[in-house]
ZATI-624546 format. One record per residue (C-alpha): residue number from 1; x, y, z. Coordinates in Angstrom, 1 decimal. Example, Ala and Ser with C-alpha at 12.3 -4.5 7.8 and 13.67 -1.06 7.14 Angstrom:
resi:1; east:12.3; north:-4.5; up:7.8 .
resi:2; east:13.7; north:-1.1; up:7.1 .
END
This chain:
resi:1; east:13.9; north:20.7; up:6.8 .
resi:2; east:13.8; north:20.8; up:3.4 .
resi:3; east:11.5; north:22.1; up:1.0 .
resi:4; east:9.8; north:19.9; up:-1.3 .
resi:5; east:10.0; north:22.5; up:-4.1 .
resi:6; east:13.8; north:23.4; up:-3.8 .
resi:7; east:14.5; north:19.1; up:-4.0 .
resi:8; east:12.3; north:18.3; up:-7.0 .
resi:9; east:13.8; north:21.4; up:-9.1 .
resi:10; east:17.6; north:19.7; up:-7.7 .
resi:11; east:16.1; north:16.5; up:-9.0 .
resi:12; east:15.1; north:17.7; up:-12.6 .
resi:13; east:18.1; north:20.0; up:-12.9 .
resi:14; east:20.0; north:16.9; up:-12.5 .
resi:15; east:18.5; north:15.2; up:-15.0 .
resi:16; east:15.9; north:12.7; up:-13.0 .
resi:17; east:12.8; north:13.3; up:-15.3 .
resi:18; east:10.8; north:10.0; up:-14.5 .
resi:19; east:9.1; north:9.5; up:-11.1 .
resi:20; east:7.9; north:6.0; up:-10.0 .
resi:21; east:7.0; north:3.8; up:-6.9 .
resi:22; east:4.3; north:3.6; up:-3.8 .
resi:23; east:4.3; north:6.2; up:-1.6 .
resi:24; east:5.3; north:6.7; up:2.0 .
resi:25; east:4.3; north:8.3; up:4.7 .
resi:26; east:7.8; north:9.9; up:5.8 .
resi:27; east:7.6; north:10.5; up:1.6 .
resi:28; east:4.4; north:12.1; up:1.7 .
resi:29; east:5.1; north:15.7; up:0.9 .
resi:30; east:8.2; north:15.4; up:-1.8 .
resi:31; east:5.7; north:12.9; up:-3.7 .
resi:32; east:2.7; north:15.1; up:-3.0 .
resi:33; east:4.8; north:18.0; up:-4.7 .
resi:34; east:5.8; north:15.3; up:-7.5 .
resi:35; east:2.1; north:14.7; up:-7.9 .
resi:36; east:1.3; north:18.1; up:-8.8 .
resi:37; east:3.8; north:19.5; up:-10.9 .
resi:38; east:4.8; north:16.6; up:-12.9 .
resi:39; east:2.8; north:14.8; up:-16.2 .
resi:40; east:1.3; north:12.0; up:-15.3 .
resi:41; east:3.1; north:9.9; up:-17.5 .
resi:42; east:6.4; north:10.7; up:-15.9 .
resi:43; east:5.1; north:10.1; up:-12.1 .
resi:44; east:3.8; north:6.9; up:-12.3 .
resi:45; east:2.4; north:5.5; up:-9.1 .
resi:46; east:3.2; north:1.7; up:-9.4 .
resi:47; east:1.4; north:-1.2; up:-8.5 .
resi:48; east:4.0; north:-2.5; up:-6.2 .
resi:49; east:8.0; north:-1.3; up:-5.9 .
resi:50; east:9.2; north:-4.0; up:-7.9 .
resi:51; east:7.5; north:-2.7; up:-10.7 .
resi:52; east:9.0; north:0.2; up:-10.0 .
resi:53; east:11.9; north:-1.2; up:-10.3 .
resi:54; east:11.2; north:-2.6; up:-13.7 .
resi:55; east:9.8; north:0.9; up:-15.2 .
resi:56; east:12.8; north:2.8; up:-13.7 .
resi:57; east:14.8; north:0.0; up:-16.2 .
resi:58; east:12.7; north:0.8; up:-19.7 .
resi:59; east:13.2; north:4.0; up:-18.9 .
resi:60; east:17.0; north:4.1; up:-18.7 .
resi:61; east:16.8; north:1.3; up:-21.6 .
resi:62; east:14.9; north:4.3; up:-23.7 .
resi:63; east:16.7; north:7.2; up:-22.6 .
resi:64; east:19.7; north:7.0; up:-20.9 .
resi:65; east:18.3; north:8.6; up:-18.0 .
resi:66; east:18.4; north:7.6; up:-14.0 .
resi:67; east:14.6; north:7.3; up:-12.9 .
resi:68; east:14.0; north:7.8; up:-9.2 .
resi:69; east:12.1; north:4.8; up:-7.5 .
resi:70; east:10.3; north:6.1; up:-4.2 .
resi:71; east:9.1; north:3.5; up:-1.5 .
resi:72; east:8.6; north:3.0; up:1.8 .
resi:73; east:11.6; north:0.7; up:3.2 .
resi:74; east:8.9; north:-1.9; up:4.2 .
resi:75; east:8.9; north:-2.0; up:0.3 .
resi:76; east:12.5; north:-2.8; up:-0.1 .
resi:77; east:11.1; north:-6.7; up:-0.3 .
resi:78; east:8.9; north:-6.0; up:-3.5 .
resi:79; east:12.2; north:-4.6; up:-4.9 .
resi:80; east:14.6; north:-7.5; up:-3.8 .
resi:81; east:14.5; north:-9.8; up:-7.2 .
resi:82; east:13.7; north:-7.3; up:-9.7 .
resi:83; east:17.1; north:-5.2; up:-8.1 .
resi:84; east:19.3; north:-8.3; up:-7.6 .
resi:85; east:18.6; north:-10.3; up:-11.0 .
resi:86; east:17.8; north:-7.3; up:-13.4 .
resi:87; east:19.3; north:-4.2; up:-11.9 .
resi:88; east:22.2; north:-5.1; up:-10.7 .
resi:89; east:25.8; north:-4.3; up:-12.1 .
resi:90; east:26.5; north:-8.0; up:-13.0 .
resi:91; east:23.5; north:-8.3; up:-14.5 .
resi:92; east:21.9; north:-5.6; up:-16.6 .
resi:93; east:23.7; north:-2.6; up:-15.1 .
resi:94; east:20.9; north:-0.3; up:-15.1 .
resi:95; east:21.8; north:2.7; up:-12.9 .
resi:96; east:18.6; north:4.1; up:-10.9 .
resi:97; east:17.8; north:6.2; up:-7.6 .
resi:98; east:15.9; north:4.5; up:-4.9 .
resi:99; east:14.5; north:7.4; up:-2.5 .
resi:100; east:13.6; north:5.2; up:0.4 .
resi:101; east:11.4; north:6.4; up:3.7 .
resi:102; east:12.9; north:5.2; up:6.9 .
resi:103; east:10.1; north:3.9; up:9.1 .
resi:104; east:11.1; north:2.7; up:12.7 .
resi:105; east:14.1; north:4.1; up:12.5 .
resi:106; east:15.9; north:2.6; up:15.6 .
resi:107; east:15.5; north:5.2; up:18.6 .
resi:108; east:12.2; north:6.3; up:17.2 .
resi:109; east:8.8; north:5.2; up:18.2 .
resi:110; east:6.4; north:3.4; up:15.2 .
resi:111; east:3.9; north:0.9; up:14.6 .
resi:112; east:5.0; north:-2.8; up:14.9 .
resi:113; east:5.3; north:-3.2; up:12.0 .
resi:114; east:8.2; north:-1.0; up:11.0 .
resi:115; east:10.4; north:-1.9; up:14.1 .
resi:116; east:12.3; north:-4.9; up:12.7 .
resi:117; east:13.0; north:-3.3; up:9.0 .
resi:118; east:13.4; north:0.0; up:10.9 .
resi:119; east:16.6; north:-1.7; up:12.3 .
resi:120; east:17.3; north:-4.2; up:9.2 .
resi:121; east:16.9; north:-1.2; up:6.4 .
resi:122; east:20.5; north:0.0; up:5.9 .
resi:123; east:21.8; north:-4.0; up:6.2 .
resi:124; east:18.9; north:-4.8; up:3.6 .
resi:125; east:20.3; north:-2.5; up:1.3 .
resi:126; east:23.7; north:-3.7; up:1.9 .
resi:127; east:23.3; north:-7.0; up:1.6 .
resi:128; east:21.6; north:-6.6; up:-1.8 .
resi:129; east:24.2; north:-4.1; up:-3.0 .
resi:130; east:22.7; north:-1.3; up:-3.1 .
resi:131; east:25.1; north:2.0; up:-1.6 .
resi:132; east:23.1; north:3.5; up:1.1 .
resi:133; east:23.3; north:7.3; up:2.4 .
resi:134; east:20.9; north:9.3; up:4.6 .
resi:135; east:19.4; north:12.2; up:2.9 .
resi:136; east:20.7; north:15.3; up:4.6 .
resi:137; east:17.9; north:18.7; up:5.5 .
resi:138; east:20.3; north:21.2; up:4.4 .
resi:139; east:19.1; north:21.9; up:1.0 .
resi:140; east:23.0; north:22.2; up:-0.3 .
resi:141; east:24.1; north:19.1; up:1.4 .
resi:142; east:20.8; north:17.5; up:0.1 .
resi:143; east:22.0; north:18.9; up:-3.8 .
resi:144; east:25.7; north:17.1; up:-3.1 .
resi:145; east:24.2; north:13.7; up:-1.8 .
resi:146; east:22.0; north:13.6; up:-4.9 .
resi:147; east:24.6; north:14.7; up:-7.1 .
resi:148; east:27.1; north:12.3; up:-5.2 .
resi:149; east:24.7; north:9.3; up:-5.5 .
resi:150; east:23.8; north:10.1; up:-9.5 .
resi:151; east:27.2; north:9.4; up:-10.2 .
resi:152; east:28.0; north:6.4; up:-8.2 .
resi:153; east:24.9; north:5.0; up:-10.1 .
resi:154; east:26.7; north:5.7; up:-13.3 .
resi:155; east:29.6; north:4.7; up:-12.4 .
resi:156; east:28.3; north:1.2; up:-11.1 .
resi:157; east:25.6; north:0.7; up:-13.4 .
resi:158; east:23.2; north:0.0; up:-10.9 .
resi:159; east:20.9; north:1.4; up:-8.2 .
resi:160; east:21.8; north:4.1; up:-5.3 .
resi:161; east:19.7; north:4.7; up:-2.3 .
resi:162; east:19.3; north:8.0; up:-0.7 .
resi:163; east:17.2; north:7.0; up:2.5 .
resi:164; east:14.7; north:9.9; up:4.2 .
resi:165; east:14.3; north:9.9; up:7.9 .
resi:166; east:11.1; north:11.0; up:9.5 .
resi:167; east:10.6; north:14.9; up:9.6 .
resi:168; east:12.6; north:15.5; up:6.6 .
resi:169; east:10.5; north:17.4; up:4.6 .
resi:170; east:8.6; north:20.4; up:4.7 .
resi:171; east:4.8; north:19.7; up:4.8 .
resi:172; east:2.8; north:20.0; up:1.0 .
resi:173; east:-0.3; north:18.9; up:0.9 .
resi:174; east:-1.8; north:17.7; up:-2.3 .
resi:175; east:-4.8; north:19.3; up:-3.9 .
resi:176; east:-7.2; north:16.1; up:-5.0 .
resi:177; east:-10.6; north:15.8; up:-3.4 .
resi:178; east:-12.7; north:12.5; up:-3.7 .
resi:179; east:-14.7; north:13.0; up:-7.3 .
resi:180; east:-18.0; north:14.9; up:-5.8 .
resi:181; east:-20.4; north:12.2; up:-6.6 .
resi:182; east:-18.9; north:10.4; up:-3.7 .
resi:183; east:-20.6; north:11.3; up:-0.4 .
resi:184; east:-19.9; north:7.9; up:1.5 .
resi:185; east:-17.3; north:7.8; up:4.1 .
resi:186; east:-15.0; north:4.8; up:4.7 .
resi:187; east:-16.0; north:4.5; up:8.1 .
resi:188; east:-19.7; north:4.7; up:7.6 .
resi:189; east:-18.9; north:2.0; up:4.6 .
resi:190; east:-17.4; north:-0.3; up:8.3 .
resi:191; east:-20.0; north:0.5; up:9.9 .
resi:192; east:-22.9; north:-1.2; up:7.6 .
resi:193; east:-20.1; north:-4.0; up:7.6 .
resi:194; east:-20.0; north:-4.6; up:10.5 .
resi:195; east:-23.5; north:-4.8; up:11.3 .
resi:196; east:-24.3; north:-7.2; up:8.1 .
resi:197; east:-22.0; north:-9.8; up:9.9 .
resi:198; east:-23.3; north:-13.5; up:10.0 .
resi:199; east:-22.7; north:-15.4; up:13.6 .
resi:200; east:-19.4; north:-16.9; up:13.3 .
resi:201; east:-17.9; north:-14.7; up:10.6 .
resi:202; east:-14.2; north:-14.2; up:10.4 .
resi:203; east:-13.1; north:-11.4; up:8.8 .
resi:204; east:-9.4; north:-10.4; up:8.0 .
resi:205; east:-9.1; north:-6.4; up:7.2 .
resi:206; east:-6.4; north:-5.0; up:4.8 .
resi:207; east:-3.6; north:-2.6; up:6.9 .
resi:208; east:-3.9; north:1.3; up:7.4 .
resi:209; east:-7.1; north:2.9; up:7.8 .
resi:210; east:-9.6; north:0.0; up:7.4 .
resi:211; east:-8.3; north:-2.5; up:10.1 .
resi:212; east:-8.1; north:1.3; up:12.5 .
resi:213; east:-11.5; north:1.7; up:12.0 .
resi:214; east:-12.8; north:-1.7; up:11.7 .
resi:215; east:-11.0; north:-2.0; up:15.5 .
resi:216; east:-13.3; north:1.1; up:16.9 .
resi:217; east:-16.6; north:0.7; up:15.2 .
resi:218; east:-16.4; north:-3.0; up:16.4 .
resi:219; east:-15.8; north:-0.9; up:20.0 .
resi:220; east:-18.6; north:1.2; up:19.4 .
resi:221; east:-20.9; north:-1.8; up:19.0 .
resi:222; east:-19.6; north:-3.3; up:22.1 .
resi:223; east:-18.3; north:-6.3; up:20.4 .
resi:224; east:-15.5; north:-8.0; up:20.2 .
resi:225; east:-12.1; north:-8.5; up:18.3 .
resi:226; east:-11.2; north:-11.5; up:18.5 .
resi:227; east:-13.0; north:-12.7; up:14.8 .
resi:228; east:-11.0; north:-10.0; up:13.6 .
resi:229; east:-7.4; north:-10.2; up:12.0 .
resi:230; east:-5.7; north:-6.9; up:11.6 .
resi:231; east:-3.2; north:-7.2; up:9.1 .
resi:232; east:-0.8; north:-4.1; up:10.3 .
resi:233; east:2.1; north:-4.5; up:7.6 .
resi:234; east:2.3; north:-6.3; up:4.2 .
resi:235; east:0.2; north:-4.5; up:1.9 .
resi:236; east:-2.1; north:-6.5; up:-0.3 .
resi:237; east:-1.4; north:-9.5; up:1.3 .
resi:238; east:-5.0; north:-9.5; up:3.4 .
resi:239; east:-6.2; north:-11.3; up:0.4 .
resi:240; east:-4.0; north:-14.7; up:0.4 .
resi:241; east:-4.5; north:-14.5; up:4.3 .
resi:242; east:-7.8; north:-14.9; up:4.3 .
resi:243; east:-7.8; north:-17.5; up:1.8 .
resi:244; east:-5.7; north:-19.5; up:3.7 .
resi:245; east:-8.2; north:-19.3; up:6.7 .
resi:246; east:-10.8; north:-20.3; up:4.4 .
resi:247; east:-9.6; north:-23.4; up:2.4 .
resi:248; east:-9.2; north:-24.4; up:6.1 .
resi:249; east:-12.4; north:-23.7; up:7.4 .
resi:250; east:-14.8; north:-24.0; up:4.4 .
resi:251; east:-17.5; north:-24.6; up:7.6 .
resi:252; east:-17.1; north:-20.5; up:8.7 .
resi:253; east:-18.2; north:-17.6; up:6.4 .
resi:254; east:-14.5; north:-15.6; up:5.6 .
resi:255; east:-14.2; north:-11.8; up:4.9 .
resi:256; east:-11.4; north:-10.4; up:3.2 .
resi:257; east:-12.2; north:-6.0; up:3.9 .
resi:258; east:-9.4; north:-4.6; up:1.2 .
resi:259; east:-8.6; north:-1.7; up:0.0 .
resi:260; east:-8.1; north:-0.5; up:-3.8 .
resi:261; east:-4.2; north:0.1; up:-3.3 .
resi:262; east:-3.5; north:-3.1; up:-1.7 .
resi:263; east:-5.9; north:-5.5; up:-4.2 .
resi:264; east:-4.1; north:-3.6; up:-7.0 .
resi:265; east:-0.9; north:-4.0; up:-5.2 .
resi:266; east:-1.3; north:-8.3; up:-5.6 .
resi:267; east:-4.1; north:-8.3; up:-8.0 .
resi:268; east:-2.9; north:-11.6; up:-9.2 .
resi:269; east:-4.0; north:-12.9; up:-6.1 .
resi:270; east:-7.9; north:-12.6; up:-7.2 .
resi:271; east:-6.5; north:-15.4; up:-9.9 .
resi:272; east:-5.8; north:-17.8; up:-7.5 .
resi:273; east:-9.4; north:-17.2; up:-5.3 .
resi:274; east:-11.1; north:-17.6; up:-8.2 .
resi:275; east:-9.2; north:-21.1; up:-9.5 .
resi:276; east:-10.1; north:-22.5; up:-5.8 .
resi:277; east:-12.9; north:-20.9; up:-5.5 .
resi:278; east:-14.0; north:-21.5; up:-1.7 .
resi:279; east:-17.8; north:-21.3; up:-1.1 .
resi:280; east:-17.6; north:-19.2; up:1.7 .
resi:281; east:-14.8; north:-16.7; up:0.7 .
resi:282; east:-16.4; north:-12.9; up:0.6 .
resi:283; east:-14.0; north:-9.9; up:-0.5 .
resi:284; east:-15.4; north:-6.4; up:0.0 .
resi:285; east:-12.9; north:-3.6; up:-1.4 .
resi:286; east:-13.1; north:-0.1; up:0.0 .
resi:287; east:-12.4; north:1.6; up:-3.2 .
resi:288; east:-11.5; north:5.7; up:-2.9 .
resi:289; east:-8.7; north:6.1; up:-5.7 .
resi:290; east:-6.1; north:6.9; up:-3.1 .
resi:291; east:-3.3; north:5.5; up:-1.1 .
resi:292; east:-5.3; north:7.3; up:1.9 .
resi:293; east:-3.0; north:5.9; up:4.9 .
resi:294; east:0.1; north:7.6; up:3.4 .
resi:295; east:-0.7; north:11.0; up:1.9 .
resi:296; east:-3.8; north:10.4; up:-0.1 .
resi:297; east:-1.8; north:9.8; up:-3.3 .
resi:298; east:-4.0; north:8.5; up:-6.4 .
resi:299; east:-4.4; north:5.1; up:-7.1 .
resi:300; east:-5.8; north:3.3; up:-10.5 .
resi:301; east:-8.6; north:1.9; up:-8.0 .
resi:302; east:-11.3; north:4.3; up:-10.0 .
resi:303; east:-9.6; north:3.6; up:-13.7 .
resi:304; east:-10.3; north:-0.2; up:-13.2 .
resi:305; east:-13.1; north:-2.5; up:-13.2 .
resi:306; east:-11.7; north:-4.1; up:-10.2 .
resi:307; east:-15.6; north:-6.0; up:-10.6 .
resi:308; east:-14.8; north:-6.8; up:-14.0 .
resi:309; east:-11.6; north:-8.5; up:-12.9 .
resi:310; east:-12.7; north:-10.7; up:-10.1 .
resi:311; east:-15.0; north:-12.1; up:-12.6 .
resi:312; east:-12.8; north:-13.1; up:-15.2 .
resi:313; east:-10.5; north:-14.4; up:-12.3 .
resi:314; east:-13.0; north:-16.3; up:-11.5 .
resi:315; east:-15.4; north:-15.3; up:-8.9 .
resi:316; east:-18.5; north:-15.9; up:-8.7 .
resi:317; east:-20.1; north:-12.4; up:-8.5 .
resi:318; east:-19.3; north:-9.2; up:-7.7 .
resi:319; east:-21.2; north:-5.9; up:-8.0 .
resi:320; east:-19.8; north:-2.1; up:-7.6 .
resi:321; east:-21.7; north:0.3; up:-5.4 .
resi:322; east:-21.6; north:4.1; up:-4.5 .
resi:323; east:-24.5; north:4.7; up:-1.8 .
resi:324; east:-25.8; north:3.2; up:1.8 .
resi:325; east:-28.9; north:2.0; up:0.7 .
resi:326; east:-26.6; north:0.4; up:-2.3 .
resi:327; east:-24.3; north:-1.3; up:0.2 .
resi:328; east:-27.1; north:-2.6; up:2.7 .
resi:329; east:-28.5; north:-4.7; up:-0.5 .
resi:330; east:-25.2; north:-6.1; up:-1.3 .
resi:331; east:-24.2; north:-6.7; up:1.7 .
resi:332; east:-27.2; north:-8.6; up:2.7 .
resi:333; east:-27.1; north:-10.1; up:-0.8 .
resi:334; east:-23.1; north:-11.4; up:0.0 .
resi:335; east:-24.1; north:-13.3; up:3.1 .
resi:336; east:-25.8; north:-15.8; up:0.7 .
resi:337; east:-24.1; north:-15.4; up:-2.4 .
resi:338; east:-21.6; north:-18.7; up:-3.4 .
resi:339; east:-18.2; north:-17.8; up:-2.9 .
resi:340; east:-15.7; north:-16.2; up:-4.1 .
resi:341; east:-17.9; north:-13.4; up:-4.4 .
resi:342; east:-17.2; north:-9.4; up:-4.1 .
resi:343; east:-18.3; north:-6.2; up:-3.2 .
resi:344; east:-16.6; north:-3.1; up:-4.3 .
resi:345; east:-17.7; north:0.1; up:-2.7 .
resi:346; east:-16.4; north:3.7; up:-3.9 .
resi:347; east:-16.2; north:5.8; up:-1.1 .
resi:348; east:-14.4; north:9.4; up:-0.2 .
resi:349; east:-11.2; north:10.2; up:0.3 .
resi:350; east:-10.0; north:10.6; up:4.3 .
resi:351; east:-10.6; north:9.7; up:8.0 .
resi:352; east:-11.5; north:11.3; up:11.2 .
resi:353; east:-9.1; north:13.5; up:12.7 .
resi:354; east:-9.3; north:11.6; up:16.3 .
resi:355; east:-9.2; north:8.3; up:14.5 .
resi:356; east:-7.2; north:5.6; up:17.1 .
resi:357; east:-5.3; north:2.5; up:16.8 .
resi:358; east:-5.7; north:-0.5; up:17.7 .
resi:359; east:-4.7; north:-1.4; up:21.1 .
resi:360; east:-4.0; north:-4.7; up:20.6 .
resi:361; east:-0.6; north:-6.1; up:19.9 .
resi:362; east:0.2; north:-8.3; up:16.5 .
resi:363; east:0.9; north:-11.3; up:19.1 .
resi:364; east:-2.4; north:-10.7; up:20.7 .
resi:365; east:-4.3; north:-10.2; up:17.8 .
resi:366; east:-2.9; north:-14.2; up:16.7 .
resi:367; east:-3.8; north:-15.4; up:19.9 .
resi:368; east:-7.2; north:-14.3; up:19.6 .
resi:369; east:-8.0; north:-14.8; up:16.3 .
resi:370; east:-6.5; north:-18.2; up:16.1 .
resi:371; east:-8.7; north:-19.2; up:19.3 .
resi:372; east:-11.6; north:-18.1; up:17.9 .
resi:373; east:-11.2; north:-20.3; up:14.8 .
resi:374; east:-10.4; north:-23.2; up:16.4 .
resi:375; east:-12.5; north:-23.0; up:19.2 .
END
């Protein structure tokens, strides 16, 4: 395996001085280590890959120098215009390193999500034009693949992928506790949720730890999941989803339960809610400054009024809040309120140990939920 430590220092001794991108689960530790030992303005934790992308470019543009772009290969669609009609050699020629985690690699188990791009990554890649290699563990083959794909970016002007399988790296864990003022736990945040539900709700819940735990408190409470729509894969998308189920159904209170990375992620989404501005349409964001699902990375999630933002989109109301007794109020206030209209709630960093997932399949999950708002 190799160590995080001995790969960044290859990295900066060859010149890669500018970090950007979303981070990855299979990426966890090398971006951890990034985290902590480089400035913050040269590891800058986008707001989707394609920006990436597009920050990887002004950096070249300024400097001459390759910037690495890390991503999960899920990702790679974020990346596809901004790499294909900016990056590319026939285009702008900017030379950059994607550093790409390999989810659902084929002959691995993963969630369903990951299967198809597991199987599709190295074609994606292709077929956009990017050179592909798998990132050896040997920390001296490692140092000739990144020195072998620096220079093919050179010498092409444009973007080289190394791509990381699971169980690459050596685990680092990053250092960055919730701020202390913070004593509310996501789950507990589901929990008073769940239980401020009106009869008939739907709700659609953002992917990673929300939908998992939205899945077993609705367990605990012995009821069921069929109002519930977990989306599994495309981050910040739970947003637009949700609104589509609610311009159709203006007669059935909608939740949208997001999380800071993924409104951030598509934040121009809160733009459109707010322009069509269905009455029913409720948006509660867990906020904990962290993509928690793959490594607890930071976020901007506590460095923007995300309540200030739905309400110049548009919305209605929304309101920020820190405790229980907080949450009950605007919770039971949200039932009522005229949509759009949001909560934001700041909770800590991390899950339970023993936290499941759902048992339900994505084509079961449709079934279900579409049954229950047509029926």
């Amino acid at each position: 395996m190799l160590s995080p430590k001995d790969f960044y220092e290859a990295l900066t001794a060859a010149g890669v001085n500018l970090f950007c991108g979303v981070p990855d689960s299979l990426l966890k530790d090398i971006c951890a280590y990034v985290t902590a030992n480089t400035p913050k303005r040269r590891n800058v934790i986008t707001a989707n890959e394609g920006s990436a992308i597009a920050l990887a470019m002004g950096h070249y543009l300024a400097t001459g120098e390759i910037g690495l772009v890390y991503m999960q290969n899920s990702g790679l669609g974020n990346t596809v215009n901004p790499v294909t009609s900016l990056a590319d050699p026939a285009i702008y020629g900017v030379p950059m390193l994607l550093l790409v985690g390999w989810r659902g690699r084929p002959g691995e188990h993963d969630e369903p999500q990951h299967v198809h791009m597991g199987k599709v990554t190295l074609e994606t890649l292709a077929a956009i034009g990017v050179p592909a290699s798998v990132l050896p563990r040997d920390i001296d083959a490692a140092k000739a693949a990144l020195s072998s794909a620096l220079e093919q970016a050179r010498q092409r002007r444009g973007p080289v992928a190394l791509v990381v399988e699971k169980g690459t790296f050596e685990a680092y864990s990053l250092k960055d506790p919730s701020p202390p003022e913070l004593t509310l736990t996501r789950e507990q945040a589901i929990e008073r949720f769940a239980a401020s539900l009106p009869a008939g709700a739907a709700v659609v819940s953002t992917t990673g730890m929300p939908s998992r735990e939205l899945f077993e408190v609705r367990g605990r409470r012995g009821e069921p999941h069929d109002a519930d729509f977990l989306v599994v894969g495309g981050m910040g998308h739970a947003s637009q989803i949700a609104l589509g189920v609610a311009l159709s159904r203006e007669d059935k209170p909608v939740y949208c339960l997001d999380g800071d990375g993924a409104v951030i992620m598509h934040m121009g989404g809160l733009a459109t809610i707010g322009e069509l501005a269905p009455p029913r349409y409720k948006h509660v964001v867990l906020n904990n400054g962290a993509h928690d699902s793959v490594g607890g990375q930071p976020t901007a999630g506590f460095s923007v009024d995300i309540c200030a933002v739905a309400r110049a989109a548009g919305y209605k109301s929304a309101v920020c809040v820190t405790t229980e007794a907080e949450l009950d109020a605007a919770l039971a206030a949200l039932r009522d309120a005229e949509g759009p209209a949001l909560v934001e709630v700041r909770v800590k960093k991390g899950s339970r140990k023993d936290l499941g997932r759902p048992t339900q399949s994505p084509a079961d999950l449709t079934l279900a939920f579409s049954a229950y708002l047509r029926g």
